[in-house]
C-alpha positions in Angstrom: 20.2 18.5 86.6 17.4 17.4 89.1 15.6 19.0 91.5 15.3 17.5 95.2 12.1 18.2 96.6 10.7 18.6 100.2 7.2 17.0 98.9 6.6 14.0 101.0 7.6 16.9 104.1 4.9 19.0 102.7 2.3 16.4 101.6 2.9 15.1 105.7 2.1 18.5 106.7 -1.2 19.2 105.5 -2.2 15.5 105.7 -2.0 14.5 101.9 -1.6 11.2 100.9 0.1 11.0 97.3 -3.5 9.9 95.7 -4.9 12.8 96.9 -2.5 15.7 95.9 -2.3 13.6 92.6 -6.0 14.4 92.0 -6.0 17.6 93.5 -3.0 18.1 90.3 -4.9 15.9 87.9 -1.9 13.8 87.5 -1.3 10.1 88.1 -0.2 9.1 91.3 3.4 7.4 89.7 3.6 11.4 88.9 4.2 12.2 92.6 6.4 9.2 93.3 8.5 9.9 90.5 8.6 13.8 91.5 9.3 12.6 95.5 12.3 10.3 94.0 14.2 12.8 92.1 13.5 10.3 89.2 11.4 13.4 87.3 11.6 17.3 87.6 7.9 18.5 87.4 7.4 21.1 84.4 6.8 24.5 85.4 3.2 25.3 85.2 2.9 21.9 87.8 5.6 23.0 90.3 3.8 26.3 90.8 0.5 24.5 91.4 2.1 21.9 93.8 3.7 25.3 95.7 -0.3 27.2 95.7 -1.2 23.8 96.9 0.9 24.4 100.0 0.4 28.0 100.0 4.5 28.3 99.8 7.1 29.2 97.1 8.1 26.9 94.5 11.7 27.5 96.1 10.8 26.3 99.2 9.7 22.9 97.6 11.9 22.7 95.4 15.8 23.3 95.6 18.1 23.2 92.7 20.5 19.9 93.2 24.2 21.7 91.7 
């Protein structure tokens, strides 16, 4: 089961470019284009930080795909 993600809408927002929130995460940036593909569901601890980041829910990022 994967995850889609509102990311790139969020990262767009607040003027991130996937570099940059990749630092801000300490994570490569193949992290965040793998996470803004669907191609890899970010472990907990991460989607929380990526939410704090945005000052916004992990649910709101991230919506379960049934």
């Amino acid at each position: 089961m994967f995850l889609k993600n509102r990311l790139p809408e969020y990262r767009k927002k607040y003027n991130l470019s996937q570099d940059k929130l990749a630092e801000m995460l300490e994570v490569s940036r193949q992290t965040i284009i793998s996470i803004e593909k669907g191609k890899y569901n970010p472990s907990l601890p991460l989607a929380i930080k990526i939410a704090r980041i945005f000052n916004a829910a992990v649910e709101e990022i991230f919506l379960l795909d049934e």
